[in-house]
Each structure stands twice: as C-alpha cells, then as structure tokens.
C-alpha positions in Angstrom: -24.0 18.9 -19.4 -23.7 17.7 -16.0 -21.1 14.4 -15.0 -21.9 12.6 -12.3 -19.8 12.1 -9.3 -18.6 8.3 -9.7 -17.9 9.1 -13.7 -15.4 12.1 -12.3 -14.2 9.6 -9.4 -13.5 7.1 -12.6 -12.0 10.2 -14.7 -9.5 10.8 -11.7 -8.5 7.3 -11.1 -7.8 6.7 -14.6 -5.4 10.2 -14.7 -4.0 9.0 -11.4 -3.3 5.4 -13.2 -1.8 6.7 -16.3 0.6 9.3 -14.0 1.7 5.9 -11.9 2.9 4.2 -15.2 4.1 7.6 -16.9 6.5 8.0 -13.6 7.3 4.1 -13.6 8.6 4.7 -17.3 12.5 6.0 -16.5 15.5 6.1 -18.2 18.5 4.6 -17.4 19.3 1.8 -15.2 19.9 1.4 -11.1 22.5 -1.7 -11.0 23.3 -2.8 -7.2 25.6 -5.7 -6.8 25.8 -7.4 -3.4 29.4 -9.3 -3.0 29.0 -12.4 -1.0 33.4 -11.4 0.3 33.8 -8.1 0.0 37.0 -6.6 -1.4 37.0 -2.6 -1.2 37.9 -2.0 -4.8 36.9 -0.4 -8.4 34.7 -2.3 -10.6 33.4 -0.9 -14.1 29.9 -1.7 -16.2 31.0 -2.4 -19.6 29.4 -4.1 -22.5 30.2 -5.5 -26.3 30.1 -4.0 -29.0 29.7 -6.2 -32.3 32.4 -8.0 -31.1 33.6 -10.5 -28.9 36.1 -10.9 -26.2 38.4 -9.0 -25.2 37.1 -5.8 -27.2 34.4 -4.3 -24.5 33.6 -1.0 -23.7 34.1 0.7 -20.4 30.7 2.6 -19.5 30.2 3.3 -15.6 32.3 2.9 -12.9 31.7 2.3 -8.7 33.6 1.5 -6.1 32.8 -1.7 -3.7 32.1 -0.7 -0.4 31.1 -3.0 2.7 30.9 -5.6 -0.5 28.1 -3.7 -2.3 28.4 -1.1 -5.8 25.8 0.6 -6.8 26.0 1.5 -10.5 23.2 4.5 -11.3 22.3 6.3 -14.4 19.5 8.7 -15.9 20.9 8.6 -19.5 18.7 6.5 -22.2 20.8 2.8 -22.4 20.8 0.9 -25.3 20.9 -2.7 -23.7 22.3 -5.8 -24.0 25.0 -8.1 -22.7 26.9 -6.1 -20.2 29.7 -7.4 -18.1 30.8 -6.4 -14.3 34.4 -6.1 -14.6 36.7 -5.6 -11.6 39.5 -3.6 -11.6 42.0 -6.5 -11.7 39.8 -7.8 -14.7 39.0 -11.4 -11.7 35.7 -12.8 -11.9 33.9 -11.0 -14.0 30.7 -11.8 -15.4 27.7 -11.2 -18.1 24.3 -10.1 -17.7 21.1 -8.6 -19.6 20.8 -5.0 -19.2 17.8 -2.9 -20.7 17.3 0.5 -20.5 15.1 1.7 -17.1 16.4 -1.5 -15.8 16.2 -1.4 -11.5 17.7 -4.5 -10.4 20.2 -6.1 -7.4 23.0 -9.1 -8.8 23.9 -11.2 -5.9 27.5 -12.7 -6.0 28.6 -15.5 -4.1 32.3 -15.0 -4.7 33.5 -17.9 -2.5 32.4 -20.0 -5.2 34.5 -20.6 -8.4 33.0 -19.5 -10.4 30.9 -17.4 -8.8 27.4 -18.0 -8.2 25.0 -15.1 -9.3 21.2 -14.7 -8.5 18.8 -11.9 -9.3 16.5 -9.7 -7.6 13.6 -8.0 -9.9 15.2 -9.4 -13.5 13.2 -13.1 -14.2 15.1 -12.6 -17.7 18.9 -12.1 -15.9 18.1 -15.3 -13.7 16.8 -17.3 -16.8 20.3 -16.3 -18.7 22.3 -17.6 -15.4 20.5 -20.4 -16.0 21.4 -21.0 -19.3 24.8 -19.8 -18.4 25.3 -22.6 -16.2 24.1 -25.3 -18.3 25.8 -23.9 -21.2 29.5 -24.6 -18.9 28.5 -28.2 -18.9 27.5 -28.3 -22.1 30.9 -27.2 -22.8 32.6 -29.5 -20.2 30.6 -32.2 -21.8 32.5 -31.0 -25.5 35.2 -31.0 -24.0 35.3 -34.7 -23.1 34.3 -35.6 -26.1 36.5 -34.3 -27.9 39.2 -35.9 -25.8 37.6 -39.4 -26.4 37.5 -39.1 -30.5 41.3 -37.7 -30.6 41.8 -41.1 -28.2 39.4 -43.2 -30.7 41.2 -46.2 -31.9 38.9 -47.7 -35.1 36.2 -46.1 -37.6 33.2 -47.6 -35.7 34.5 -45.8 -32.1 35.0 -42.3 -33.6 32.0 -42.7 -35.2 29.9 -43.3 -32.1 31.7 -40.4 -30.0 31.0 -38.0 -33.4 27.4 -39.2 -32.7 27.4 -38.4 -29.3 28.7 -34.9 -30.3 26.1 -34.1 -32.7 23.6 -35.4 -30.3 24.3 -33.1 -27.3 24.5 -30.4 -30.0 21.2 -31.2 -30.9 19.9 -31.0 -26.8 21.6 -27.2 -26.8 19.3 -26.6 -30.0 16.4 -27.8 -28.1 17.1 -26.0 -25.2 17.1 -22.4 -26.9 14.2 -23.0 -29.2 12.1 -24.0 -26.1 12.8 -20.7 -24.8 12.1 -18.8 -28.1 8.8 -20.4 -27.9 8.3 -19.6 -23.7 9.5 -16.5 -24.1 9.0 -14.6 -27.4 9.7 -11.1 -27.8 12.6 -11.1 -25.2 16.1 -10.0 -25.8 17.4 -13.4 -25.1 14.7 -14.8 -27.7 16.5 -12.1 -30.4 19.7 -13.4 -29.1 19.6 -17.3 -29.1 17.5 -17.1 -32.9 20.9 -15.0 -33.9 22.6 -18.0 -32.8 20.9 -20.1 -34.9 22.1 -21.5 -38.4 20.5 -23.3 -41.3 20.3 -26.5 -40.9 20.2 -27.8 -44.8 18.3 -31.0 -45.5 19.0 -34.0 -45.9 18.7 -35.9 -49.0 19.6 -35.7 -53.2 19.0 -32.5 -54.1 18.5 -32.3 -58.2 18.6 -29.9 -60.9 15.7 -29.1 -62.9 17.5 -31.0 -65.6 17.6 -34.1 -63.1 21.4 -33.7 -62.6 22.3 -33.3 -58.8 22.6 -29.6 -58.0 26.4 -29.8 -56.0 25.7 -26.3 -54.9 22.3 -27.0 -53.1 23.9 -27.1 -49.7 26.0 -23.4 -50.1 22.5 -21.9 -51.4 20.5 -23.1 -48.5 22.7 -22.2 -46.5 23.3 -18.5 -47.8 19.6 -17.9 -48.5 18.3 -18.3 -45.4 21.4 -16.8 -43.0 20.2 -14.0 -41.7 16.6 -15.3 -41.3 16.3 -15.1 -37.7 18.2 -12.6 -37.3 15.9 -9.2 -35.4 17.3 -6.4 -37.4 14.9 -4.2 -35.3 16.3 -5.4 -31.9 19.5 -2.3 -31.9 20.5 -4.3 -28.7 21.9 -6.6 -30.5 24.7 -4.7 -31.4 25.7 -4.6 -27.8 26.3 -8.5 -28.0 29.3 -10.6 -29.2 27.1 -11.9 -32.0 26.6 -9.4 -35.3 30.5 -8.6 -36.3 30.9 -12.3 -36.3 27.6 -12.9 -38.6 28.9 -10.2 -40.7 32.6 -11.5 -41.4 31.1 -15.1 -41.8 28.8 -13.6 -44.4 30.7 -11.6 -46.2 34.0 -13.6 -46.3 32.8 -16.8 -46.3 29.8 -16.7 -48.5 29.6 -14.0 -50.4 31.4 -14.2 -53.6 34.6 -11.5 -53.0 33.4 -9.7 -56.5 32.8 -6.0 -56.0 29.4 -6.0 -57.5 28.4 -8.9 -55.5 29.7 -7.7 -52.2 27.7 -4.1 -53.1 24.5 -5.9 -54.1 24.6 -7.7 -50.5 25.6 -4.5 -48.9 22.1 -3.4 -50.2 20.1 -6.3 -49.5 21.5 -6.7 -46.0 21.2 -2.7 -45.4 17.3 -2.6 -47.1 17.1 -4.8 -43.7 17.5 -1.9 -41.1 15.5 0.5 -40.8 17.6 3.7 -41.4 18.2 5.9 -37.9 18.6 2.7 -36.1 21.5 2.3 -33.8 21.9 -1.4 -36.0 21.6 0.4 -39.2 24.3 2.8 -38.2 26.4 -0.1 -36.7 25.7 -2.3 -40.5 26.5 0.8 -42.8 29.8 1.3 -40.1 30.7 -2.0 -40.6 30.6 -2.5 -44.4 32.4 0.4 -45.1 35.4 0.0 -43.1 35.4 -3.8 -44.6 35.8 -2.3 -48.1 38.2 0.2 -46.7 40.6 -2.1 -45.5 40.1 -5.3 -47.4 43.0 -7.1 -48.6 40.8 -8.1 -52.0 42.0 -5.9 -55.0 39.2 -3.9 -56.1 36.8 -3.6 -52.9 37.4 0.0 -52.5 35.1 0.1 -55.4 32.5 -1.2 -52.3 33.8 1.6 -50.4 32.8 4.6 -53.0 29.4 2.8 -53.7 28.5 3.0 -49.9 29.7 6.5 -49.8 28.1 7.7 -53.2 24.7 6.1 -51.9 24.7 6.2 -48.1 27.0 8.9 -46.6 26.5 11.1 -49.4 22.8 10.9 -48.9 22.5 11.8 -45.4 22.3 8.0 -43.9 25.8 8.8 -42.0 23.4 10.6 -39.4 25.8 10.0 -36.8 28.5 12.0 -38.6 29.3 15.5 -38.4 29.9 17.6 -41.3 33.8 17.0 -40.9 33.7 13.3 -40.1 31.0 13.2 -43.3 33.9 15.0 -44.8 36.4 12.7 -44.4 34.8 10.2 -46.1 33.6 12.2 -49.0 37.1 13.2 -49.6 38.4 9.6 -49.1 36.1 8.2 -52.0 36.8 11.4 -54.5 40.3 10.3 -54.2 39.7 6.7 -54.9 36.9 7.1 -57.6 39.6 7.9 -60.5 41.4 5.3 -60.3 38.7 2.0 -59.4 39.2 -1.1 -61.6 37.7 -0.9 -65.0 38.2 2.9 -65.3 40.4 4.9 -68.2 43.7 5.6 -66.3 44.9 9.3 -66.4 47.9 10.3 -68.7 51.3 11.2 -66.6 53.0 14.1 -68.3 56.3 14.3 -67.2 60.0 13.4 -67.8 62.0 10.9 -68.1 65.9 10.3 -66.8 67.3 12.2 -69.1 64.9 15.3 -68.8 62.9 14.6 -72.4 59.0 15.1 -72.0 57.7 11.5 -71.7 53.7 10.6 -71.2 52.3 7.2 -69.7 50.1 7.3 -72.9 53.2 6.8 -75.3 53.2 3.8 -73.9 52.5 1.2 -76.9 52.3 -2.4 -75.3 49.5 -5.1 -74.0 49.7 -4.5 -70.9 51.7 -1.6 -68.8 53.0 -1.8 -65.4 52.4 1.5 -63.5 55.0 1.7 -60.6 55.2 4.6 -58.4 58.2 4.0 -56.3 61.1 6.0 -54.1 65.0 5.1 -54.3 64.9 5.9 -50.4 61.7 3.6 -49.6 63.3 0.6 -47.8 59.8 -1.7 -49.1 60.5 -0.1 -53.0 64.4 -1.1 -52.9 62.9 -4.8 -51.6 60.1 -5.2 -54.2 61.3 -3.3 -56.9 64.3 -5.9 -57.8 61.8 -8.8 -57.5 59.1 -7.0 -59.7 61.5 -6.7 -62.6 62.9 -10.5 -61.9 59.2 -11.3 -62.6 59.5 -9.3 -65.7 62.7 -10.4 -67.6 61.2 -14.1 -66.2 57.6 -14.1 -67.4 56.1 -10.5 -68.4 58.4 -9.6 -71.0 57.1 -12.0 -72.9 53.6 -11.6 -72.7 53.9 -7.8 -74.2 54.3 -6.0 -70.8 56.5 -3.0 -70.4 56.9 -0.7 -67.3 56.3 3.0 -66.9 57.9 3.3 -63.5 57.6 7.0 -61.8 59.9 8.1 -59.0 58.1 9.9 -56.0 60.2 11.1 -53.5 64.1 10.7 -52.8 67.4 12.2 -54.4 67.6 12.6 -58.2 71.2 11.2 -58.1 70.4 8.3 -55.8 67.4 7.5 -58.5 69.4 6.7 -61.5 72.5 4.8 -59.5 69.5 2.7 -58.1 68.0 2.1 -62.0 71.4 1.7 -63.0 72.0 -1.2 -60.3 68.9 -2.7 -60.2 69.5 -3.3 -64.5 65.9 -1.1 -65.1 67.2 0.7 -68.4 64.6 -1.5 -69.9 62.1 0.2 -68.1 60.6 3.9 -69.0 61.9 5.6 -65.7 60.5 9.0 -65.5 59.9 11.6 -62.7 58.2 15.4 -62.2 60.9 17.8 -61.5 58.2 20.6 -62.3 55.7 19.5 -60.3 53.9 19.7 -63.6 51.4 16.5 -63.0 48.9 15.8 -60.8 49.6 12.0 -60.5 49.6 11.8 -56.7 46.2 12.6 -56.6 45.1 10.6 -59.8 46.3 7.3 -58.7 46.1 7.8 -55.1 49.5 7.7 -53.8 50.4 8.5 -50.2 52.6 5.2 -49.9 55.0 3.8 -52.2 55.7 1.2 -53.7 52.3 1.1 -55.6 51.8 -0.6 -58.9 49.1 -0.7 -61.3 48.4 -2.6 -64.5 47.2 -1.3 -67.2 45.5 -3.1 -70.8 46.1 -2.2 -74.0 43.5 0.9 -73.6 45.1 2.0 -70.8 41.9 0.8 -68.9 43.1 -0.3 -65.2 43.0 -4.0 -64.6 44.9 -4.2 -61.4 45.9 -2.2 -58.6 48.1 -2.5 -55.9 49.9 -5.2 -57.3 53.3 -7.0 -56.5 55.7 -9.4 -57.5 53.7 -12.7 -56.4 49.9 -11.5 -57.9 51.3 -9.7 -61.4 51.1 -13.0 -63.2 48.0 -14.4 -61.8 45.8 -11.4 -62.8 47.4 -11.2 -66.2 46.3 -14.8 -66.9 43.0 -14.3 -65.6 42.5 -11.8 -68.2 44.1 -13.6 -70.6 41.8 -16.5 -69.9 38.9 -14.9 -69.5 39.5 -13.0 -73.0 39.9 -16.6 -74.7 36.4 -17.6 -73.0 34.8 -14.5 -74.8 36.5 -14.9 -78.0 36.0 -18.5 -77.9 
C-alpha cells in the first residue's frame, strides 16, 4: 500500500509535535530570583509541611550573587506553598511551586515589605495579588478590632461586629470568584480548603417538632471536609491540613475510641492509598492516638496498625520502621480498655507467694511504682490520700508492685508513706512477665481494675481515680435502671 507524500509530511509533523511536548514535560523546577539590592548571601527554598509557621522544611539552597539565585533541580517536586528564606530568616516570602516549574521572582527589596512580580507563573502573580489584599484585609481586622474593644454602648459594638462580618464576607467573595475563574488550580484546591460551613439560618426542628439544639454541630461536622481535594497531594505542602485535622478530630469528633477509629476510616476511605496525602493522613492519625492525652486512644493506635500498617498501606516504611510499629501495638494490645487483665504472680513484703487475682474487691488499683522514682515518691502519697479520703469506701483496694529500686529502701518508703493497707508485692525471681503485660517502661503507672479484673482505666492518678470510678458507677445505674 502506497502513502502519499503530504500524509508522510503530516505523519512527521505530528511525531515532531508529540517530541516538542514530550521534551517540554521535565521534572523538577528552575527558580531564579532577581533582588532589586543585592546582598551577597545564602538563601534556602523551603516549604510546609502540614503545618504552619515556624515548622518548614529546608529543601535547596543558593547563594545571591550580583543580586540574583538561581535555585535548579531535576528531581520530581511535589508542589505547593514554598517560601524563599534568607539566611538571616529577613524578608522572606511564599510562593506556588509545581513540579517542572521554570520561572524568574522579581524582588524589590527597598520596599517593606517587598514587592514581588513574576515572570512565566500567571498563578504566582495572581497569589501576590491575593497576598496583598489579604495584608489589608488584615490591617482592616485589625482596626476593627481596636474600635469594638473601644466601643462604649450595645448599639456601637454592634455596628463595628457588623462591619467585621461584612469584610469577612468580601474575603469569601473574593476566593470563590477565583474558584469559579480558575478551577482546577492549586490555589482553587487551596482557598476551597479554606472554606467552612456556613450553617443556616433559621429554627431547625426535630422530626417530633421539638427544636433539634444540635443542628448547628451536625451541619457543621457533616459537611467539613467537603471541599476539601483529597486528590491534590500538594496540599500537604501547605499550612492548611494538620490544622483541619486537629480541629476535626479534637474539636468535633467525639474523644471515644470507637468514634475517633470510625472517622479514622471514613476520612482515610477519602485518599486514595499510595498517595503522598494518604501517607501524610494515615501518618497523622496514628501519632495522634500515640500520644494523646485521652485515656484509651491507644486503642486508635492498634486499630490503625492492625488494619493499615499491618496490611502493607505504610508503603513508605521499611521492614524495620514497619517493625517498630508492629511491636509498639503487640505491646499495647494486652492491656487496651475493656480487656481481661493478666494475673501477676509474685511476692509480697514478706516473701509469701501473692497473685493480683487474689484480689477480692470492686474495684483494684494496679500501681507499678519505684521507691527511687522522684514522680512515684510525689504521687504515690497523694494516691493513697485519695484512698483513705474517698476509695476506701467505695470497695477499692490496691495491689501496688515495686519495679525498680532497693528492697530495703521499698519497705521504709511503705512503712512511711502508712501503705500497710495496701498489698505491696515485688518479683525477686524475675518470675512474672508483668513489664510486658501492662506495658511498663515508666513508673508510676496505675491501672483500675472492676470486679472481673476487666481494665477500666489506665494511666491513672490521684486527680482522675474518682472521676472514672463514678462514671462507671453511673453509667452501671443507667443500665440497671
């Protein structure tokens, strides 16, 4: 079959076209920033992470020469808000970066502060744009604020909280008439993470016609995240998503374990798993559960493990660092709220065999503690205040197991501390296994036990003993009631 001459001409041109925008596709960035006074000196390409200022990440480096840096990379870039940062950490400022970006940043430093325009990046000199009017916005705050703290009467704060609300209202404009100039931009995915319900106005009713008080809370939670791009992973690089995730999670989502795991899901089932923002979500709610304050979270913390890490979605992870975690959650899983506590074996001051299990009360206080702990010889005194006071009474006794520190030293402390009501006991042999069973690489740590031995509390102390007893004790009364 023969071609003719223009179809091959057409062939080649097309080949020749592709090639052009194959070559034009790079990696990589080419950042050259033009100083209006030039200093000789060091300045560093660094960008967010999550968070916001001051925690930002140093990525490339150039030095200023005859008031220009050049900042060059091959490497794949995520994107996002990146900041030039001089040395002496002076008049710095934030830009959009995306990966093959090739672009020149001039800086009129003799200006405060300095003015920026941009050479090939129509998205970098829209964001100075909004940059600028975004200081006057704040300037304009600012004032206002000074004139309701100097308001005199109900009907003058009241027009100055209007005025508020009303420029508030102008910044709102201002962003969604972008989204809707410019969709599919990073700074479209970043101003519509910005945005927050806005609940409506009005009586809001039951089905039952009484007035639903929670309306507002429910609005608001259901439709948080709906704006959010979960499939824009330069978002990550901004100050934004750690912020949306601790206003979630501590702010509206109920600090239950089960409720906090069920969210976990729902807001992971929102990434798509590989994604740099997946990695950064599943990163993020597991060192929340890992360090939260909240008794009982670490049961979060074995969930994400048991179903994420465990499962291969840790893809960042190498077979130690997957390790780690593994091992961390094996060690938690025996002793999570609402399991059977393990039985201690061992003896007691007077070397005869004692076990946790002989333990006949309501409740039992599990205290690991050390005669040579400086924290233990604080709280230990004040726990058993609380129990001759209040716990005594409501059927609690103490199994209290000593962990490190002289034998000798151990029964003058429980001797002047008044603890011979206690059941004091220690593991000469090395018989038990209890510092793995309950965890204990610290001391003082206390448990609390129920009648079954189940565990109700953990790492417990003097001021939250009481509190979680009564909380059982009501919530028992509810269900026999």
């Amino acid at each position: 079959m023969r071609i003719s001459q223009s179809v091959k001409q057409l062939s080649l041109l097309f080949v020749f076209a592709f090639g052009m925008i194959v070559s034009q596709a790079k990696d990589g960035y080419k950042i050259v920033v033009k100083y209006k006074k030039a200093e000789d000196t060091l300045v560093y390409l660094a960008h967010y992470f999550g968070e916001p200022l001051p925690k930002i990440y140093k990525t490339d480096s150039a030095r200023v020469v005859n008031g220009v840096a050049t900042f060059k990379s091959n490497k794949k870039t995520l994107g996002g808000i990146f900041i030039i940062l001089p040395s002496d950490k002076s008049g710095y400022f934030e830009f959009v970066l995306d990966n093959g970006n090739d672009m020149v940043i001039n800086v009129d430093n003799t200006q405060t502060p300095a003015v920026l325009t941009f050479e090939n990046s129509p998205e970098n000199t829209r964001f100075a744009n909004y940059v600028k009017d975004l200081q006057v916005f704040g300037e304009k705050q600012q004032s206002l604020q000074r004139e309701l703290a100097a308001a005199k009467n109900p009907i003058d704060s009241n027009f100055v909280v209007n005025q508020i609300k009303d420029e508030g209202k102008k910044l709102i404009a201002y962003r969604q008439s972008y989204i809707d100039k410019y969709p599919g931009t990073f700074l479209t995915s970043v101003f519509k993470a910005l945005e927050v319900p806005i609940v409506p106005e009005g009586e809001h009713l039951l089905p039952n016609g009484k007035p639903d008080t929670l309306f507002a809370y429910h609005y608001y939670k259901n439709n948080y995240w709906k704006n959010f791009n979960f499939h824009d992973d330069r978002l990550i690089q901004t100050p934004l998503y750690d912020n949306k995730l601790k206003e979630y999670f501590e702010k509206l989502v109920i600090p239950i374990p089960d409720s906090v795991i069920a969210e976990s899901d729902r807001i992971l089932a929102k990434n798509k798993k590989g994604t740099e923002m997946f990695k950064y979500t599943l990163w993020w709610l597991t060192r929340h559960a890992e360090t939260s304050k909240i008794m009982g979270m670490d049961k979060v913390f074995v969930y994400l493990v048991n179903n994420y890490f465990r499962k291969g979605d840790a893809f960042w992870l190498d077979r130690e660092g997957l390790a780690k975690y593994i091992e961390r959650a094996e060690k938690i899983m025996p002793n999570l709220i609402e399991n059977m506590a393990s039985d201690i074996r061992i003896k007691d001051q007077n070397d005869q065999p004692v076990s946790l299990f002989d333990i006949k009360a309501k409740y039992t206080l599990l205290i690991f503690w050390a005669p040579d702990c400086g924290h233990c010889l604080k709280e230990i005194p004040k726990v058993d205040s609380v129990y001759k006071a209040v716990l005594k009474d409501k059927g609690v006794k103490v199994f209290a197991v000593r962990t490190e520190g002289g034998v000798d030293l151990w029964k003058e402390k429980i001797k002047e501390f008044g603890l011979e009501d206690w059941t004091n006991a220690y593991d000469p042999d090395r018989s038990s296994n209890y510092r793995s069973m309950y965890d204990i690489s610290s001391t003082p740590v206390i448990y609390l036990l129920d009648e079954k031995k189940i565990i109700r509390g953990k790492r417990l102390d003097d001021t939250n003993i009481t509190t979680i007893i009564d909380m059982l004790e009501n919530k028992e009364s509810k269900h026999t009631n």
